[in-house]
KEDREN-336500 format. One line per 3 residues: number of its first residue (from 1); their letters; for each residue x, y, z of N, C-alpha, C. Coordinates in steps of 0.1 Angstrom, whole numbers, m for minus. Layout:
BEGIN
NUM> a> X/Y/Z/X/Y/Z/X/Y/Z  ...
This chain:
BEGIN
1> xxx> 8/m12/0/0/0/0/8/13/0  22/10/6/30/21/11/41/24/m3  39/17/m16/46/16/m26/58/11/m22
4> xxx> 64/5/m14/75/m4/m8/74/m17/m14  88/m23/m20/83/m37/m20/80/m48/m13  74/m56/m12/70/m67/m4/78/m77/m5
7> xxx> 87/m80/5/97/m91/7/93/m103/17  98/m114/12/96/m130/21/106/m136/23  111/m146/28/121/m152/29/118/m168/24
10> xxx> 126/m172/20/125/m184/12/137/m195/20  135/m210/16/149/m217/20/165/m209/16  172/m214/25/184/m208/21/188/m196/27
13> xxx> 177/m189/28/180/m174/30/181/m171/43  187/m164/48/187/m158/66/177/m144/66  172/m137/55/166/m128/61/153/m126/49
16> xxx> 147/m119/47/137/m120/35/140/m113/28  144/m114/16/148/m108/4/141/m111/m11  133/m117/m6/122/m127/m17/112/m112/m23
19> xxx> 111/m104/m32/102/m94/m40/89/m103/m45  79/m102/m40/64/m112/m43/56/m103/m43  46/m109/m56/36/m101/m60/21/m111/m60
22> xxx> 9/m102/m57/0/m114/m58/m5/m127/m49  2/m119/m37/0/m133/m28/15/m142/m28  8/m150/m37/18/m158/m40/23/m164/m55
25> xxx> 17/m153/m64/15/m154/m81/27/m142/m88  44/m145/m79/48/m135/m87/59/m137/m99  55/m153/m102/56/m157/m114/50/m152/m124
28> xxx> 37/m157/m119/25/m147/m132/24/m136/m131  30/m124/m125/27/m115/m127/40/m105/m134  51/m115/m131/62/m107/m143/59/m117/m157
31> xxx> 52/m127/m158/45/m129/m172/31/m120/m175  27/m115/m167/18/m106/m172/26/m93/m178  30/m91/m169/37/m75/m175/44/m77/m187
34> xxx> 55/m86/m187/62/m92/m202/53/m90/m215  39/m96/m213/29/m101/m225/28/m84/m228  21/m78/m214/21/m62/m222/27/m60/m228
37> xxx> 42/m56/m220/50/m51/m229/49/m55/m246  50/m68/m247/50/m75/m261/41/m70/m270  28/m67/m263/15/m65/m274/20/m55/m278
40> xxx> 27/m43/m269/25/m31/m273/34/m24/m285  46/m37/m283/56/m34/m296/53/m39/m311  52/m30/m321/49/m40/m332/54/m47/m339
43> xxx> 66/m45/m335/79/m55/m343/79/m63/m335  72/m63/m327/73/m85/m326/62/m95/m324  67/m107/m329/56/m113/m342/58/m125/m333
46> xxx> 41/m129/m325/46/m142/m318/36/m151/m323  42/m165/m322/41/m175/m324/34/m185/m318  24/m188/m311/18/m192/m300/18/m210/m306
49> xxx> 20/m215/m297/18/m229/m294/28/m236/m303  38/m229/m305/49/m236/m314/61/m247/m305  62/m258/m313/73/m266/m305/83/m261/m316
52> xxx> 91/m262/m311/109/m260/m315/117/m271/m317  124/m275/m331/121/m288/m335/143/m286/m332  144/m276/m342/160/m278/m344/165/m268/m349
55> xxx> 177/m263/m342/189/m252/m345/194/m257/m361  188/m243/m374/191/m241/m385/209/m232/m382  218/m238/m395/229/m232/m393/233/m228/m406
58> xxx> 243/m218/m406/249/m214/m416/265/m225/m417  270/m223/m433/281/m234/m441/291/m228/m424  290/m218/m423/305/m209/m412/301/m216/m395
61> xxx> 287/m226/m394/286/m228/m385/280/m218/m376  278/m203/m378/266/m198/m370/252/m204/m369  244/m200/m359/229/m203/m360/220/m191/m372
64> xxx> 215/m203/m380/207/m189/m391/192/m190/m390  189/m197/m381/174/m204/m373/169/m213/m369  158/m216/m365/149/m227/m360/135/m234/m372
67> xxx> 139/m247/m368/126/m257/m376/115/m258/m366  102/m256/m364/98/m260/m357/78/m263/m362  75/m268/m350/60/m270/m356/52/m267/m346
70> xxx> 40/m259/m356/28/m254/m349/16/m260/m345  15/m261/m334/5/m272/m329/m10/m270/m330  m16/m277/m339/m29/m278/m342/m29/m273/m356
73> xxx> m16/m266/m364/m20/m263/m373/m17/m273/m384  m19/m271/m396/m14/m282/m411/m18/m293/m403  m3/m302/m407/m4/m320/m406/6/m320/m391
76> xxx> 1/m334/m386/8/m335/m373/25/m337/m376  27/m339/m387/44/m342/m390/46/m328/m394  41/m318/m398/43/m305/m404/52/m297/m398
79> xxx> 65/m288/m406/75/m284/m398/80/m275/m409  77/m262/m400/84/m248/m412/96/m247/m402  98/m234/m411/113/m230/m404/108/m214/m406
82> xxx> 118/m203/m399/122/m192/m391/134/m187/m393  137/m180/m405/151/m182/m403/155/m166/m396  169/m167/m393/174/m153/m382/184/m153/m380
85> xxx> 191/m138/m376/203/m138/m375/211/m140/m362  197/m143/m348/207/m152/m340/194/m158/m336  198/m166/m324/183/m173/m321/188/m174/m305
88> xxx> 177/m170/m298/180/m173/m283/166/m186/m279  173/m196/m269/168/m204/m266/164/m198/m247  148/m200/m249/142/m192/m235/133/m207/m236
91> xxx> 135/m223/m235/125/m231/m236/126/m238/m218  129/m230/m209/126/m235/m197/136/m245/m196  129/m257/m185/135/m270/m179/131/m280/m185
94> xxx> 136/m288/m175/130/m303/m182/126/m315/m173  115/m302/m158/111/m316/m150/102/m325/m159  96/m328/m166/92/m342/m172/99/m350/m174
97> xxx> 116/m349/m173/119/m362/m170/117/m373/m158  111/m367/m146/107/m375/m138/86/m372/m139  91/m387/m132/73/m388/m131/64/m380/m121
100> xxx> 74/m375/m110/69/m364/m108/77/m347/m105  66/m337/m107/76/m326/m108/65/m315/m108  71/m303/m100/66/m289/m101/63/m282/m114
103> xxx> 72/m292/m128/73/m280/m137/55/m287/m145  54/m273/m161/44/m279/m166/48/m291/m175  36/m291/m183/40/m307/m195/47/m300/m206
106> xxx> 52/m288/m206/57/m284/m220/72/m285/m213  76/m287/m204/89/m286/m194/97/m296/m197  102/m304/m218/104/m316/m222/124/m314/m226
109> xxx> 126/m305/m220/139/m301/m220/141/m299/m239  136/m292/m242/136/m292/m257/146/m286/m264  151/m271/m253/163/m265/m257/172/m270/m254
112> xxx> 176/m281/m243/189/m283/m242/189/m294/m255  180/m304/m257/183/m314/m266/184/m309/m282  181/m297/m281/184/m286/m294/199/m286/m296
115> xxx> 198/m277/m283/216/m276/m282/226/m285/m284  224/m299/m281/230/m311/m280/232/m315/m293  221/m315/m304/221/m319/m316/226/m309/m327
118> xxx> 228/m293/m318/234/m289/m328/245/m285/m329  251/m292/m317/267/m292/m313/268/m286/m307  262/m279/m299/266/m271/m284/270/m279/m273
121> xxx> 278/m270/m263/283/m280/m251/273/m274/m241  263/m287/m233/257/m284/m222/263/m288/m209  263/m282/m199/263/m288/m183/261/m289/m171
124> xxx> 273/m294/m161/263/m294/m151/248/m302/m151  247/m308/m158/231/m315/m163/228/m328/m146  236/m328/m138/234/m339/m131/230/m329/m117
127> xxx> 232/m315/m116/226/m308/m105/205/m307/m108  205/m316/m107/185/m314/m108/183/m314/m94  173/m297/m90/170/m297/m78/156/m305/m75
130> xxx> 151/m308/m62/139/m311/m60/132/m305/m49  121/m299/m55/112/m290/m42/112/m303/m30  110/m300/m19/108/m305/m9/93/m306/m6
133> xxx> 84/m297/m17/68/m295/m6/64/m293/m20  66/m306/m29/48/m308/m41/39/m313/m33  28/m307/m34/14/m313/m26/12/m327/m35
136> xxx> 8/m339/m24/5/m349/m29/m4/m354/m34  m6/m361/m46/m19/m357/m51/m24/m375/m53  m17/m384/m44/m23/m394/m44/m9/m401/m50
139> xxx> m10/m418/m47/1/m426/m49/8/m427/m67  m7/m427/m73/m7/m426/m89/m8/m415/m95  m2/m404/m90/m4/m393/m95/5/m389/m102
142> xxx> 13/m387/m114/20/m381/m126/19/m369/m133  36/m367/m135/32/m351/m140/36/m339/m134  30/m335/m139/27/m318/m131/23/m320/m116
145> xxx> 29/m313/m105/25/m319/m94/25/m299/m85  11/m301/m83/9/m282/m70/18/m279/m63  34/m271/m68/39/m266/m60/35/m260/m43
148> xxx> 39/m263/m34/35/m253/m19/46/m248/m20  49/m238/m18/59/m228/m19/67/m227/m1  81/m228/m7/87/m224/6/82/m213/15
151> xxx> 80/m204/7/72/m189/16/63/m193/23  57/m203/24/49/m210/34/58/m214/47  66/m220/46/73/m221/57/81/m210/64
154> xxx> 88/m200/53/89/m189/57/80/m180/68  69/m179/63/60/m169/74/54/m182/87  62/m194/87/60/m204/103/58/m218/97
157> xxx> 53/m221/90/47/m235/91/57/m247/94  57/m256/98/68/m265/102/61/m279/88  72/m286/86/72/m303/84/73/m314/98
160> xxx> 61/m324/93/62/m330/105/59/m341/98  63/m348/111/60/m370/105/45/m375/110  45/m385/109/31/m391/107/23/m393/119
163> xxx> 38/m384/131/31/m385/148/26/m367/154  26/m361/139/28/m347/140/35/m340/148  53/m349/148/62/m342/153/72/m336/146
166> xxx> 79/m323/145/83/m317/133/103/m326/130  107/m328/125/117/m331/121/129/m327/116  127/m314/113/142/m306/105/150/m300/120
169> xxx> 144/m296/130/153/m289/141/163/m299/141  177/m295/143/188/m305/143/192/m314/134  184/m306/123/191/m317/111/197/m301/100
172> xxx> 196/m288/105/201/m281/96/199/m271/103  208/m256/106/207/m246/115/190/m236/111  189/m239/102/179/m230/97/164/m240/96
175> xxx> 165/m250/103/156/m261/101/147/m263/92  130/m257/93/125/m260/81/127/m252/70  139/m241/69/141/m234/58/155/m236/55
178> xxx> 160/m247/56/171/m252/53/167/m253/36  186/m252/30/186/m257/16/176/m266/8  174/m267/m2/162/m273/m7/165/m290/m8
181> xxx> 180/m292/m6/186/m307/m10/185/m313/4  187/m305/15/187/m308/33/172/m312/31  163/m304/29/151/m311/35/144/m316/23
184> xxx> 147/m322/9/138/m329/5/153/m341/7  157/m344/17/170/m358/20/159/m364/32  161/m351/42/153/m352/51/138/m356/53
187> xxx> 130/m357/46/114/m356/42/115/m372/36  127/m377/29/130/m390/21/134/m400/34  143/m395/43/148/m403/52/132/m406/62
190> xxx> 127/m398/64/114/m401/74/104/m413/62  99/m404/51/93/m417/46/101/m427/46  112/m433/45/114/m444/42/114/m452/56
193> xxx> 122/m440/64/120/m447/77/107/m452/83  94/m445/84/84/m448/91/74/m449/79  74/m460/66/71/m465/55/56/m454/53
196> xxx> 62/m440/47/48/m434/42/52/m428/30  37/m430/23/42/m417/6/44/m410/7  41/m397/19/45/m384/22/48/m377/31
199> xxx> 51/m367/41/48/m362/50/38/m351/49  39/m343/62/30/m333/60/31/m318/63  29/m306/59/31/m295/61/19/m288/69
202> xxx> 24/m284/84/15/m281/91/12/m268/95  4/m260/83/4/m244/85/m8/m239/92  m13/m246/103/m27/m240/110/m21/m229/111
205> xxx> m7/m226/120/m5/m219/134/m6/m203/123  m7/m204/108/m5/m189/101/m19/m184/104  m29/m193/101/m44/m186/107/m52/m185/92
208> xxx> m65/m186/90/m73/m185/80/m65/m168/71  m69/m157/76/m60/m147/74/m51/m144/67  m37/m151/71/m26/m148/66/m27/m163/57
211> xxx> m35/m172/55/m28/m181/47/m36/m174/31  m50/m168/35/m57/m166/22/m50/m153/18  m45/m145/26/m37/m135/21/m27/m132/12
214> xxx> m20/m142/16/m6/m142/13/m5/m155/4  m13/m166/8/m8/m180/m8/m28/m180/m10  m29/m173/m15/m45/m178/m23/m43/m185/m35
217> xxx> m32/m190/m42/m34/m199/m50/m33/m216/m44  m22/m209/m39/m21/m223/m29/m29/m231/m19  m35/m221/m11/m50/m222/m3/m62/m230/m17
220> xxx> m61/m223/m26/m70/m227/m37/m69/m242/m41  m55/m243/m45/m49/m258/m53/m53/m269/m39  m47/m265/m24/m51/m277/m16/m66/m276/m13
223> xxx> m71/m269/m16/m87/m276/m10/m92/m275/m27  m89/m279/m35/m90/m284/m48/m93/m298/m50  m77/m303/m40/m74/m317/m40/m82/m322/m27
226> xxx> m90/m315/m21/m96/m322/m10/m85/m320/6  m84/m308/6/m71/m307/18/m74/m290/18  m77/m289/35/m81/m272/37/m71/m272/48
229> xxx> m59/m263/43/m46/m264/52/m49/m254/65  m63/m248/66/m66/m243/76/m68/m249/91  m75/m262/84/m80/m272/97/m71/m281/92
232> xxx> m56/m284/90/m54/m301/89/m40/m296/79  m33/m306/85/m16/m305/78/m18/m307/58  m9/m300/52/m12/m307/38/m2/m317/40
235> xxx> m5/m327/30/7/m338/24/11/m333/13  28/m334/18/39/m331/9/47/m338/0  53/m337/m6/66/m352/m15/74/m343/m20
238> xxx> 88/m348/m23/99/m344/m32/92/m342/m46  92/m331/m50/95/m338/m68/103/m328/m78  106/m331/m87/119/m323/m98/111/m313/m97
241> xxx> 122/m299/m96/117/m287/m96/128/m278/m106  139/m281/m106/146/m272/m111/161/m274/m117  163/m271/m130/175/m278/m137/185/m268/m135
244> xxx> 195/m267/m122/209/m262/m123/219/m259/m137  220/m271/m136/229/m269/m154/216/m273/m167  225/m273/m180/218/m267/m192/229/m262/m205
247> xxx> 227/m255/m210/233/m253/m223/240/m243/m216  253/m244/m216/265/m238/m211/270/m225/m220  268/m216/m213/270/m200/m218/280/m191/m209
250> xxx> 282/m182/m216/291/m172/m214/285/m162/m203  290/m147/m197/282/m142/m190/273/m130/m196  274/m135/m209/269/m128/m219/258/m137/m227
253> xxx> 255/m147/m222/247/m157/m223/245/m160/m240  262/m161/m243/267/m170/m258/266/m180/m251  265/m192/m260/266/m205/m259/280/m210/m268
256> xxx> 285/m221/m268/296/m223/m278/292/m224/m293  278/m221/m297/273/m221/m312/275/m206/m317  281/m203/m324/279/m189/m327/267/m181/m328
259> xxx> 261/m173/m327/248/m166/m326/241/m172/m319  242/m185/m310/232/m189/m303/237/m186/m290  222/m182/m285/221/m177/m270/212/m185/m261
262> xxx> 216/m187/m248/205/m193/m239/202/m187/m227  189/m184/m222/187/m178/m211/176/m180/m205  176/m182/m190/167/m188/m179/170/m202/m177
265> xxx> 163/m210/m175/164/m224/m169/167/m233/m179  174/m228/m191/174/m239/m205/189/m236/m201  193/m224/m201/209/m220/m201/219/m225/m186
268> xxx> 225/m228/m186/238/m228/m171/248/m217/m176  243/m207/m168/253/m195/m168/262/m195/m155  262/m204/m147/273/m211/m139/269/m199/m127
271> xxx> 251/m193/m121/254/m184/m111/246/m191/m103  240/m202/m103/235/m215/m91/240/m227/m88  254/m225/m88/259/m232/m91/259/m248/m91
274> xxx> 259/m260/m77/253/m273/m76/238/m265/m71  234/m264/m66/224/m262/m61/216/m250/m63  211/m240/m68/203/m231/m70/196/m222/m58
277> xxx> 198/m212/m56/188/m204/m42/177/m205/m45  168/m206/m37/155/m203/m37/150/m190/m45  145/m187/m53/141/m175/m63/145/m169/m70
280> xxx> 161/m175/m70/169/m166/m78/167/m165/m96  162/m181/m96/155/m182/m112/157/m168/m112  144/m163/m113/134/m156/m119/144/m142/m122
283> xxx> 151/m139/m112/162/m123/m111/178/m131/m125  178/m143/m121/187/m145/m134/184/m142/m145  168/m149/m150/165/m148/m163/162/m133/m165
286> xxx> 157/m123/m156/159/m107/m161/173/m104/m166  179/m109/m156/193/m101/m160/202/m104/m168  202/m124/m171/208/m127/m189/204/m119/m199
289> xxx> 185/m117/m197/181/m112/m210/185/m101/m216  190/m92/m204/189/m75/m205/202/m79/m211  214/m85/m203/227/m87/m212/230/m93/m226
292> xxx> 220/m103/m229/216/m110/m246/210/m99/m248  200/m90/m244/197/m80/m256/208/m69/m260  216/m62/m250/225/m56/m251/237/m58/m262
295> xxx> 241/m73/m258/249/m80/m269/244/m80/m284  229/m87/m284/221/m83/m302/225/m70/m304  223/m62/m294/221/m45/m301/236/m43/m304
298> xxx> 248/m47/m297/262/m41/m301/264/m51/m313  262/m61/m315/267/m69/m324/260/m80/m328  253/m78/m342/241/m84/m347/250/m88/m359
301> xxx> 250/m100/m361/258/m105/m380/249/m107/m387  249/m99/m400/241/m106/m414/234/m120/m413  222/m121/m415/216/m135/m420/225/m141/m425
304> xxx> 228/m156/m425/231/m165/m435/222/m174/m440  226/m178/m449/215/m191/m455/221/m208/m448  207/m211/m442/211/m227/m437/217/m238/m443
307> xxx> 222/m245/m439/226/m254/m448/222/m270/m441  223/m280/m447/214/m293/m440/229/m293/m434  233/m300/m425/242/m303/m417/242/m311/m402
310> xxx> 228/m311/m399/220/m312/m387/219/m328/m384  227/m333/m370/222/m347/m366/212/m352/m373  217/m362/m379/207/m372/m380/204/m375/m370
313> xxx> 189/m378/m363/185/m388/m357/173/m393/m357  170/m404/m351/153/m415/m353/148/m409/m337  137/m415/m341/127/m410/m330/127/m424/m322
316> xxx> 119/m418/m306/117/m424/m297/105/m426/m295  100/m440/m291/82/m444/m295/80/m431/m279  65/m426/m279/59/m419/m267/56/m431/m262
319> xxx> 50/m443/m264/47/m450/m257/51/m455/m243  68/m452/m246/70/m456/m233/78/m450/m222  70/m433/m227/77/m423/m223/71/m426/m202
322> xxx> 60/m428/m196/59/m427/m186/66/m436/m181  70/m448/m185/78/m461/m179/93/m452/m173  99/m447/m190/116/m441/m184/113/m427/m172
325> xxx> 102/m421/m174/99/m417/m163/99/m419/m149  92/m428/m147/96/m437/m135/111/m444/m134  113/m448/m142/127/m450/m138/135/m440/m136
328> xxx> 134/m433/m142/144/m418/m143/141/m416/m123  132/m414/m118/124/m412/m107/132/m420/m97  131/m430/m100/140/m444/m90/152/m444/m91
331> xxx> 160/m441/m100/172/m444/m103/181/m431/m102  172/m420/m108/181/m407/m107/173/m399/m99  171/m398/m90/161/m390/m89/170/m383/m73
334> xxx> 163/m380/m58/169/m373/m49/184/m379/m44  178/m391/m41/192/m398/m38/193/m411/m49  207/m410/m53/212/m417/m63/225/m430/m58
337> xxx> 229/m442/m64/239/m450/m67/239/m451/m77  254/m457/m78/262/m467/m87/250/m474/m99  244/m481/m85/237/m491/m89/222/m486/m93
340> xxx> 216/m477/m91/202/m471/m93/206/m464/m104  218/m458/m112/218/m449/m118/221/m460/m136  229/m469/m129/233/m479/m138/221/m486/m144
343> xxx> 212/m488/m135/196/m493/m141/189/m483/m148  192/m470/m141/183/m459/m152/192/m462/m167  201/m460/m166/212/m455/m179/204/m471/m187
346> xxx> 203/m485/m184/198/m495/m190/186/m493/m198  176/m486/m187/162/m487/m195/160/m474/m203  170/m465/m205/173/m452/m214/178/m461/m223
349> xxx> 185/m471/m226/195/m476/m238/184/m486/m244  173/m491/m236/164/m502/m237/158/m493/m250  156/m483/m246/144/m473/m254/152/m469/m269
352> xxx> 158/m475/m275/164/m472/m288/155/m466/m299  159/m458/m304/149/m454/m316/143/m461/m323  133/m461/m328/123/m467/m337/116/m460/m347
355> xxx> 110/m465/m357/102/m460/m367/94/m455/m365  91/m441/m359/79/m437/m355/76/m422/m362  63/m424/m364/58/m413/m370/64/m397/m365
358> xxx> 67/m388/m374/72/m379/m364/58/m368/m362  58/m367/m348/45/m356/m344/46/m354/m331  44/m348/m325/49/m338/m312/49/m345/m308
361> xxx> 42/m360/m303/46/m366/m285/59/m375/m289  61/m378/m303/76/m381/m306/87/m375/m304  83/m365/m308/96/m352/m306/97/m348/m291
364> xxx> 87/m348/m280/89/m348/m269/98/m359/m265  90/m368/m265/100/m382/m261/108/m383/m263  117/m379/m274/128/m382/m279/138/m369/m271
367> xxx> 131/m359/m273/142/m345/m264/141/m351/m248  134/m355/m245/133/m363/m227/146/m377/m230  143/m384/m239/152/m393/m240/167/m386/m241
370> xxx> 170/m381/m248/184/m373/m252/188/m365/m235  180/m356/m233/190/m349/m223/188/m359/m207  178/m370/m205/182/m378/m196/191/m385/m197
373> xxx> 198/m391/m207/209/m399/m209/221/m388/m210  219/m375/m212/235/m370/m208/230/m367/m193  221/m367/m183/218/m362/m170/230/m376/m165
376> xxx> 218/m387/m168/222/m397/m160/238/m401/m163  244/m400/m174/261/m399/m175/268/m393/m168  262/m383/m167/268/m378/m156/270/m377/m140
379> xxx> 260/m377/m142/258/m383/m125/265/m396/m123  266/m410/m131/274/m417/m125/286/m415/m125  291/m406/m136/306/m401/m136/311/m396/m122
382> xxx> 303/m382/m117/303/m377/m110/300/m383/m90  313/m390/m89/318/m398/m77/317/m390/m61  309/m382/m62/309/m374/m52/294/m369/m47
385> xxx> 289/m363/m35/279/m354/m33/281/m341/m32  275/m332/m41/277/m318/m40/262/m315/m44  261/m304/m36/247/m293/m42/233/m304/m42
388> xxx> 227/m303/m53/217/m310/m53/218/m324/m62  233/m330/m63/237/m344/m64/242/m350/m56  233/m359/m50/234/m368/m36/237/m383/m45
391> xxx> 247/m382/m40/252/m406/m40/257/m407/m29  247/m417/m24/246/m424/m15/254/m431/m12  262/m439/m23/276/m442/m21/285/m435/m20
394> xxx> 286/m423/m26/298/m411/m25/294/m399/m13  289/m401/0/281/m394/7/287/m378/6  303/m381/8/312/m365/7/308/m358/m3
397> xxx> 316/m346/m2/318/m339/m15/333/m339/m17  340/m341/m26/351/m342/m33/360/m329/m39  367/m322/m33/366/m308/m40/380/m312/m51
400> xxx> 388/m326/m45/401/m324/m54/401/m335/m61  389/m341/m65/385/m349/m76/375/m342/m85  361/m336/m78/351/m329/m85/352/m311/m85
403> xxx> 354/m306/m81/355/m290/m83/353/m289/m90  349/m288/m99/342/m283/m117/333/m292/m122  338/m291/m138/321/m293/m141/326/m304/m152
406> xxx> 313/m312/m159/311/m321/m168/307/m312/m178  315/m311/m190/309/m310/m205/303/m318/m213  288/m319/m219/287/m327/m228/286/m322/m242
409> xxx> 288/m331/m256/286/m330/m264/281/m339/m272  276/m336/m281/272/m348/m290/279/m347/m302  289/m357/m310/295/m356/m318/291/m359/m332
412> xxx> 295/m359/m341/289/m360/m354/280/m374/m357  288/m381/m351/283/m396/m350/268/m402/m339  266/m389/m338/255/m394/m326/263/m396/m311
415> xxx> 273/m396/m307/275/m398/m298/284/m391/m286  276/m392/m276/273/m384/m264/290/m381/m255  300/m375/m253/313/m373/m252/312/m368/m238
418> xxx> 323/m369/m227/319/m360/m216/334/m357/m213  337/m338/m210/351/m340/m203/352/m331/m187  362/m335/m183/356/m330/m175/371/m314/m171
421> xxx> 360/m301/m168/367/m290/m163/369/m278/m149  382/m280/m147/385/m278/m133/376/m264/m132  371/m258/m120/366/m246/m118/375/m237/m116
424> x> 371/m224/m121/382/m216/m119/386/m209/m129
């Protein structure tokens, strides 16, 4: 009211520094302002419901555009192109690699497997965070899963076990607002210990008041699913929330393709590093862009004309995209082995390409297939615990074997390369 900003505190943080709008909608509401902005310029020409098939290049190896296809329109195999004189990849994350996750269904990692096939180096791919507090939406439940927002716990609410006794004091100084990897370990150790799908999140003590005040979507989504966090704990679960690494860029958010740029949660601009802060997304992706736009404006190169050059590759049936999901889930998922990760990497190799019609849940499948098989390579490479990659066999963190990062690439041959580089 006082035109001040409104600050919260989130995991991670010691004081509140969290800018929220909307209660709890300040996602949507810097996509609302964005769309203004957009209508109001007339030079820019959008595209609505387009998937993004593949990075077009010039003979010199710059990017000269994108193939992609419009959904619902022409034939379902139907695929124009766009051509340009740079192309920035803004295609999000890629929780749909697990079966369950905060992100939406378009969240099929499409830019990094762009990136991958058209010779860019991505990384970091094995730091996947996981919210600690998706609302549970039942044992069979897949997909898209109702964020509860740490800000919930911020303004009091505690996690508790199945005797409604809370469990994070003494497992992390900042207890239930500990790191996001401390308490979705923590929340895993209790179910497994005291055999339950979930725990639970117990926000009576904020009051009818401050909970409709402050999370009205969230108030909304749990008495949606049958759960009024007013009278009664919600149930919580781990699930994929957030991809650390990605298509590896400069601080000028180049990537190693010439004219290609990545920014927000498709890109690893190396500032979350294993682990990601709580909110920081959102303040990254302002501030790559402002630096990618800066960069177009100082230095824009002539169009080139495309040339075919582009991976070959076959498609992956959708059929058995929920199965590697679940495995992806078991095997790679909060806490990882040797041996869980070695089973994932099997039933990713099981799934070989096939003859399959090409049309969007192909092309999904197949970009879920691609950048889980460089996730999971990496992760068993990576012999250590750091950030938000836990092995259970490698409990430590290793700073004078791991300190840096995994490069991947995909070589001309189809095949997936990794090196590895010191930090620094």
């Amino acid at each position: 009211p006082g035109g001040g900003l409104s600050l919260t505190r989130e995991g991670g943080h010691h004081r509140n520094r969290i800018i929220h709008a909307g209660g709890d909608a300040t996602g949507a509401e810097v996509q609302r302002a964005l769309e203004v902005a957009i209508a109001r310029d007339p030079a820019i020409h959008v595209v609505e419901h387009a998937l993004v098939l593949d990075l077009l290049t010039g003979a010199d190896g710059r990017a000269a555009g994108i193939t992609l296809h419009v959904l619902g329109e022409g034939t379902p195999d139907g695929v124009g192109a766009v051509l340009a004189r740079a192309v920035v990849l803004a295609t999000g994350g890629m929780g749909q690699v697990y079966s369950a996750t905060t992100n939406p269904a378009v969240s099929t990692g499409d830019g990094v497997a762009l990136a991958l096939r058209a010779g860019a180096v991505v990384t970091d791919l094995e730091f996947v965070q996981f919210h600690p507090t998706a609302l549970w939406l039942g044992a069979g439940a897949r997909g898209q899963q109702p964020l509860v927002s740490e800000a919930v716990r911020g303004e009091g609410a505690v996690l508790v076990d199945a005797a409604g006794k809370p469990f994070l004091q003494g497992v992390h100084e900042l207890a239930d607002l500990a790191p996001r990897d401390v308490v979705a370990k923590a929340i895993l150790r209790v179910m497994q210990s005291e055999g339950l799908d979930h725990v639970w999140l117990d926000a009576r003590r904020l009051g009818p008041d401050l909970l409709a005040r402050r999370f009205p979507s969230i108030l909304a989504r749990c008495r949606q699913a049958g759960v009024d966090p007013v009278h009664e704990p919600i149930p919580v679960v781990p699930a994929a929330h957030y991809a650390s690494g990605g298509v590896r860029t400069d601080l000028r958010g180049r990537t190693s393709v010439p004219g290609l740029y990545a920014c927000g949660e498709v890109a690893c601009t190396g500032v979350h590093g294993a682990n990601r802060l709580a909110s920081n997304s959102l303040l990254e992706g302002l501030v790559f862009a402002g630096r990618i736009g800066a960069d177009l404006a100082r230095d824009l190169p002539p169009r080139v004309e495309p040339v075919d050059e582009g991976l070959e590759t076959g498609l992956v049936d959708p059929a058995g995209r929920d199965e590697l999901a679940r495995r992806m889930s078991v095997g790679a998922g909060v806490i990882r082995t040797d041996a869980s990760l070695h089973q994932a990497a099997a039933a990713l190799a099981g799934a070989a390409t096939a003859d399959v019609e090409p049309r969007p849940e192909a092309w999904d499948a197949t970009n879920l297939h691609t950048v889980s098989t460089a996730l999971v390579q990496a992760a068993i490479r990576r012999e250590e615990t750091r950030g938000s990659h836990w092995r259970e066999d490698f409990p430590e963190r290793d700073d004078a074997r791991w300190r840096g990062h995994l490069l991947a690439a995909l070589g001309t041959d189809g095949v997936l390369t990794e090196t590895y580089q010191v930090a620094g």
